[in-house]
N, C-alpha and C positions, 0 to 999 in steps of 0.2 A: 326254789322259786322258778326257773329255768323251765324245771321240768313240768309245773304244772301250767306254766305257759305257752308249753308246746302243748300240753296236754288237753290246753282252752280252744287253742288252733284248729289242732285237729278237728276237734269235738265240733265248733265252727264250721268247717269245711265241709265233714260228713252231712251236717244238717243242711245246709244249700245247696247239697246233692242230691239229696233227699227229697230236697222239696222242687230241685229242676225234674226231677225221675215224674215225683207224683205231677206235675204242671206241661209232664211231656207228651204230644207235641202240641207247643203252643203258636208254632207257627210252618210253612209248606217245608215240605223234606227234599231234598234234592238226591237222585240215582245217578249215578255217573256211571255212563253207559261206555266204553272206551273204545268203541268204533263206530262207523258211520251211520245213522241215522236207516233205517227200513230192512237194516240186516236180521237175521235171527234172533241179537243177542238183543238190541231194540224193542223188539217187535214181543218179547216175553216181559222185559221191563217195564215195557208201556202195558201189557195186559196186566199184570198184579198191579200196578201202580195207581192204576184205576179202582180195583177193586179194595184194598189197600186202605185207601184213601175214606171207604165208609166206615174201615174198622177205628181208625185212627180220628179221625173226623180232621186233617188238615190233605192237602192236597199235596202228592208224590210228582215232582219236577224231573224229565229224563233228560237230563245235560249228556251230550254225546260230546267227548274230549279225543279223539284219534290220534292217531300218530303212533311210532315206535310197537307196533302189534301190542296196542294195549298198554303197553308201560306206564305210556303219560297220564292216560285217566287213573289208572290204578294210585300214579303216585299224585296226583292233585285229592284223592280221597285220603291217601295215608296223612298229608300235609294238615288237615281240615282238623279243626275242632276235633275232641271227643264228648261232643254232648247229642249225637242222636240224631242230626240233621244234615248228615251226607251219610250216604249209603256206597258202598262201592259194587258195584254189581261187575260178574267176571264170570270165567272157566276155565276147562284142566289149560287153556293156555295161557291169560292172563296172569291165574294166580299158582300157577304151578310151573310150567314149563320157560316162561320168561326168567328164573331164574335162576335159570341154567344158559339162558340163549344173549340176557342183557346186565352190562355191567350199574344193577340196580342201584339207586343211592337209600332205598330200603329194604327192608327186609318182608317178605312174603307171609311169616308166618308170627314172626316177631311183631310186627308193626298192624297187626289188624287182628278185631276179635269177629270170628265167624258167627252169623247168623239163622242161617238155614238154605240146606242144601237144597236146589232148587232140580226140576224134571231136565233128565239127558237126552242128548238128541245122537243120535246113532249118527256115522257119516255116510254120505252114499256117492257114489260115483256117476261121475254125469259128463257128458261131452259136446262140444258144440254137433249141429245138427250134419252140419258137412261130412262128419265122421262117418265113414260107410257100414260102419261095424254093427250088429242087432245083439251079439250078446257081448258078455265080460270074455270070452276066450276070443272073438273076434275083437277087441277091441286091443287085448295086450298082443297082438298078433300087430293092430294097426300101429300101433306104437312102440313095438321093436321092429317092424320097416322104415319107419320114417330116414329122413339121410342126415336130421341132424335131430337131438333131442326134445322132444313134443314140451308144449306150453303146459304149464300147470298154475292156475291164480291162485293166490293166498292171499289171507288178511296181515299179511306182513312176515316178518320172519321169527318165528317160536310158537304163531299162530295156531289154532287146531287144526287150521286147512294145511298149514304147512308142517306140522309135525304129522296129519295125519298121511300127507303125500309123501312124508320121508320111507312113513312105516309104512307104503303101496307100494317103496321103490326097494325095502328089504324084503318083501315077501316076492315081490314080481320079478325083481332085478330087471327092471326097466327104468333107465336115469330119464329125468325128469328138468326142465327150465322152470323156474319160480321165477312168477311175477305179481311181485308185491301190490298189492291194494290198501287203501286204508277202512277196508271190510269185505265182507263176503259179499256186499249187496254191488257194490263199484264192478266187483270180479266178474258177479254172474249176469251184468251186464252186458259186458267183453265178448263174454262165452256166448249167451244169445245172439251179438251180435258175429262172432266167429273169428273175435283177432286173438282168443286164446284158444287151447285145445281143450282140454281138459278141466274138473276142479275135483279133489275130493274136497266135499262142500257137507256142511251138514242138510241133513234131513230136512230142517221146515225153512230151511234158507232154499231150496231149489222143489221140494215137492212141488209147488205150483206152477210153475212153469214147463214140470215133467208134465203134469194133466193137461197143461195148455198146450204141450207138445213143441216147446222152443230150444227144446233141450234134449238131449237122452239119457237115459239112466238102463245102468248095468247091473247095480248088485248094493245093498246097505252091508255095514260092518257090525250088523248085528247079530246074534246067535241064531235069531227067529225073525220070521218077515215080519212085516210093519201093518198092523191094523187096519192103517191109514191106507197102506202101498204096497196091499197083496200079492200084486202081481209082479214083483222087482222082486228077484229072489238075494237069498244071502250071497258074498264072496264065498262061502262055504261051498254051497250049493252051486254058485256056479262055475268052482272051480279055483279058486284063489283062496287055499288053506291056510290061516290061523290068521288070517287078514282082520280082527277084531278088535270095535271101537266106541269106546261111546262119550261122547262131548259132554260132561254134567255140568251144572252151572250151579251160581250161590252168591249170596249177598251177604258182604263183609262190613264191620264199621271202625274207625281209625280203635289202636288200641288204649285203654281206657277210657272208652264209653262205661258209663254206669251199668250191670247187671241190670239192673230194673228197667231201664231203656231197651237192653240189646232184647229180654223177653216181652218187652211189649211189641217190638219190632217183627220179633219169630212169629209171635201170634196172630197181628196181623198179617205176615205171609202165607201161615200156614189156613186162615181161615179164608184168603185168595185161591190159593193151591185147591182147596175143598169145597168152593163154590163151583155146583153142578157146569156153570155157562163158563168158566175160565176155563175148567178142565176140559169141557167139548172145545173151545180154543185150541188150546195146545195139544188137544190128544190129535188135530185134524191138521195140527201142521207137523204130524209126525213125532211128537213129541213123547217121550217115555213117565207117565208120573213116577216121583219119588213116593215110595214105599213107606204107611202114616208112623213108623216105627225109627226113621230116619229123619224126620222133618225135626228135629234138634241141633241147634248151634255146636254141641259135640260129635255130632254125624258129622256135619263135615268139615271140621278139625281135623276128626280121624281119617277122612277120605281124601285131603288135603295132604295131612303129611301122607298118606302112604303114598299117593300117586307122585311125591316127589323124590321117595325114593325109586320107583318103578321108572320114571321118564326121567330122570334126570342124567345116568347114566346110558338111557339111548339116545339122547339129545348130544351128549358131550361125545360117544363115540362116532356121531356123524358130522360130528365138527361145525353144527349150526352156532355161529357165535356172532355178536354185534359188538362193537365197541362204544 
């Protein structure tokens, strides 16, 4: 009797699942962006979110929650519902590197089901304008003279800016001062204005301000130049070997979201991602698209875990740790 009463439950349950899947969405979906508002990671959330929004026919909400580089928004999504209407939007340092840098009250890989791996943005190096320097070998030149150790902004500590600065200071051996922001946009403010030195910054967070010439830029951490920013050669190129980087990003949803939800979610990102006018967006803020063979909820699971084995161990030998 027991058992076919559990077995009535169940049967219950699965079909109100069922029927929230097929009825979804039936009202706005909220992106929890987890740094400040006009940054790189913003400024992509708000572009799919739009477009998004005609596949799905409810409107995509960009909640910006900051604090702890990422942590907090991360975990106000892992806390949410799992029925479809929080999205946790992130990259390799939100959801990957935070959990080696912060003592999480969730888990990274445990507590969220992956959606689709979203276009990576290369890092590039850039300095405020006072910097005398014209290339990357004058510049590491300016900053192992300084008489005490040069500024470097970050979106916090386990940040991309700030793991990417760790991995500038093991290839250059040049030490570095971190100065926490609550995003890359607050940072590269600083920097324009000249009370930091330095950022490794990503690509479409500083490309514009390099054209508008508020800034300087040395060299991307990517294999090959940038489309976008032909004329900014690799750290390769200009000297700064195995200096390579690429920030990818991806939107997650708490774990047990319904399968049927998490692939209507993919799909409307993926048919964001492959609208001609998004892509010339993101391809002009320097942006890398993901590969149409990747755009699977299982792409970056697997891109997820590996990069936590990959960074997690040079995170922890550099002793970046939060309490």
């Amino acid at each position: 009797m027991k058992k076919a009463v559990w077995a009535g439950l169940i049967g219950i349950l699965a079909l109100a699942g069922a029927a929230r899947a097929d009825d979804y969405p039936s009202h706005p979906i909220t992106i929890i962006v987890p740094f400040a508002a006009g940054g790189p990671s913003d400024a992509m959330a708000r572009a799919l979110a739009e477009r998004m929004r005609t596949t799905l026919g409810q409107p995509l909400v960009v909640e910006n929650v900051t604090g702890a580089g990422g942590s907090i928004g991360v975990g106000r999504a892992v806390q949410s519902p799992p029925d479809g209407y929080t999205i946790s939007f992130g990259h390799l340092g939100t959801h990957v590197a935070n959990g080696a840098v912060y003592k999480l009250k969730y888990d990274l890989v445990a507590d969220l089901e992956p959606v689709v791996l979203l276009p990576s943005n290369p890092m590039i190096v850039v300095s405020k304008n006072a910097v005398p320097a014209t290339s990357l070998k004058e510049l590491l030149d300016w900053l192992k003279s300084r008489p005490s150790s040069p500024t470097a902004g970050t979106a916090g500590a386990g940040s991309g800016s700030h793991i990417a600065g760790v991995y500038f200071e093991s290839v250059s051996g040049i030490k570095l001062q971190y100065v926490p922001y609550r995003g890359t946009a607050p940072a590269l403010n600083d920097l324009i204005a000249g009370q930091i030195d330095v950022i490794v910054d990503q690509t479409s967070n500083s490309i514009n301000q390099v054209r508008a010439g508020t800034i300087r830029a040395y060299a991307v951490t990517d294999d090959k130049r940038l489309p976008s920013a032909p004329d900014i050669p690799t750290a390769e190129e200009a000297g700064l070997k195995g200096f390579h980087m690429t920030l990818w990003s991806g939107m997650w949803v708490p774990k047990g979201t319904p399968k049927e939800i998490v692939a209507k979610l993919n799909a409307a990102a993926v048919d964001a991602l492959n609208d001609p006018a998004v892509k010339k967006q993101l391809e002009s803020q320097g942006l890398e698209m993901t590969p149409q063979d990747q755009l699977t909820p299982e792409a970056l699971g697997t891109r997820q875990k590996a990069e936590i084995a990959k960074w997690w161990p040079i995170i922890k030998a550099a002793n970046i740790k939060v309490d």
